[in-house]
N, C-alpha and C positions, 0 to 999 in steps of 0.2 A: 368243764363242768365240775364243780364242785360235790365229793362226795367224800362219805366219812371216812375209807381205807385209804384213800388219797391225803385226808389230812393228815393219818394218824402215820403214813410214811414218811409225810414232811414233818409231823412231831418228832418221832422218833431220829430223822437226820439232824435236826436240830440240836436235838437231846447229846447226839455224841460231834459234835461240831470238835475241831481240834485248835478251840480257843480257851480263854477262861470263860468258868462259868459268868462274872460280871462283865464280860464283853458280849455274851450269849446276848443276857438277860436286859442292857441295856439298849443292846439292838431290836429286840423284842419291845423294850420301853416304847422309842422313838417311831415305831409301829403303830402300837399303841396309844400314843399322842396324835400321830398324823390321822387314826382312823375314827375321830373325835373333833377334828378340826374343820376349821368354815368352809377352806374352799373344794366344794364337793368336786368331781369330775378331774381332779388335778392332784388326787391324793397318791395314784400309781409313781407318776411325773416327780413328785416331792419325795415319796419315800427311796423312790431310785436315785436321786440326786442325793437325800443325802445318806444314803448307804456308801454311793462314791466317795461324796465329799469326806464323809467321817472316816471313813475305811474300815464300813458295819460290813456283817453277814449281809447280804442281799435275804437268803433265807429267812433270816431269824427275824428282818426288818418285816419284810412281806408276811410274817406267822403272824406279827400285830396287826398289821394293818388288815387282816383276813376277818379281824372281828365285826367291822363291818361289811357285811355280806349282803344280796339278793333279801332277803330271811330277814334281818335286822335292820336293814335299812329304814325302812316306815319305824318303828318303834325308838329310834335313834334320832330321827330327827324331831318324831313328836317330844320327847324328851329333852330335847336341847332343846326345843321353843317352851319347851313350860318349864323349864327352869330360868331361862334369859326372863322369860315373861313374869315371871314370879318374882325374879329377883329385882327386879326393876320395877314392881307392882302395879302393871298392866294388867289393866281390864281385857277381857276376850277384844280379839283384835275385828277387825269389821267382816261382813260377810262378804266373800269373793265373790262379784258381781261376771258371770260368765257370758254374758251378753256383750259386754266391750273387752275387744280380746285385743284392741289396738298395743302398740309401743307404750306408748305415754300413759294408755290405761292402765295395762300390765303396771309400768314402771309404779307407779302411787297408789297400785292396790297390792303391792307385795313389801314396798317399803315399810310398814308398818311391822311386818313380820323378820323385816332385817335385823333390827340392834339385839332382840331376844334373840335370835337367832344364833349371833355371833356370840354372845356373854354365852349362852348355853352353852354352844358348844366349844369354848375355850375354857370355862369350867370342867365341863366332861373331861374334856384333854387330859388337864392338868389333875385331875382327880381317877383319872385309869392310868396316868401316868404314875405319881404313886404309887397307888394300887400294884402296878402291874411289875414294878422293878424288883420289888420286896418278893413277891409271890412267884414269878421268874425266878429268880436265882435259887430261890428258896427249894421249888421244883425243879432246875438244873442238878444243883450241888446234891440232892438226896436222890438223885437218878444215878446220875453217875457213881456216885457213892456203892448203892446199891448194885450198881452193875459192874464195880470194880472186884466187887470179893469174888474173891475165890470161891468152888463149887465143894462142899466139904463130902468129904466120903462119910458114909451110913457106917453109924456102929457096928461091930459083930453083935451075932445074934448074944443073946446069956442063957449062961448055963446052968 
């Protein structure tokens, strides 16, 4: 279960990871692209392949991919449909007819909602990926920075 001293444990291991900080923060990236991306259900599967494959932090990978969570998920996808939708300047898509729940119905009352779907959210990717590399590292390097100095000793009192 997801809770906030839990995340800010896995922040904070992150944070002193004993890599560079752009090996942190690009693994963080890729995170951050996968948790943006179309194929839902298969985002765990991909960010662990390519933690492997790349030879990312598994941590640092799974810290992005955490943005989308329980919480965010509805508001992440309406979002990537009204951007695909937008950008491609679709009209509201047709009303979901709940009465025919068959294969074939499904299949040609949700295609409509695919191509926005996709442009959305490979847009999003690629715009938190961005986002997220800059601001990553950014927050690495002045963490660690900060947590490198020395603890200075208090003046004597004046006389």
């Amino acid at each position: 279960m997801f809770t906030f001293a839990r995340f800010q444990s896995t922040l904070r291991q992150v944070l002193h990871l004993r890599e560079s900080p752009r090996r942190t923060a690009l693994a963080f990236t890729v995170g951050v692209f996968l948790t943006f991306s179309p194929p839902y259900g298969l985002h765990m599967l991909i960010a662990a392949f390519c933690a492997w494959w790349f030879g990312l932090n598994y941590l640092a990978v799974f810290l992005g991919l955490s943005i989308n969570n329980p919480w965010t998920l509805v508001p992440v996808l309406g979002f990537t449909f009204w951007i695909g939708s937008r950008l491609l300047g679709m009209p509201d898509p047709p009303p979901f007819d709940w009465n025919d729940l068959g294969f074939m119905a499904l299949y040609h009352q949700v295609m409509p909602y695919a191509l926005p779907f996709v442009l959305g959210s490979t847009i999003l990717s690629l715009l938190g990926a961005l986002l997220a590399y800059p601001a990553a590292y950014f927050f690495i390097t002045k963490h660690r920075h900060t947590a490198a100095l020395p603890e200075l000793e208090p003046l004597p009192p004046h006389e």
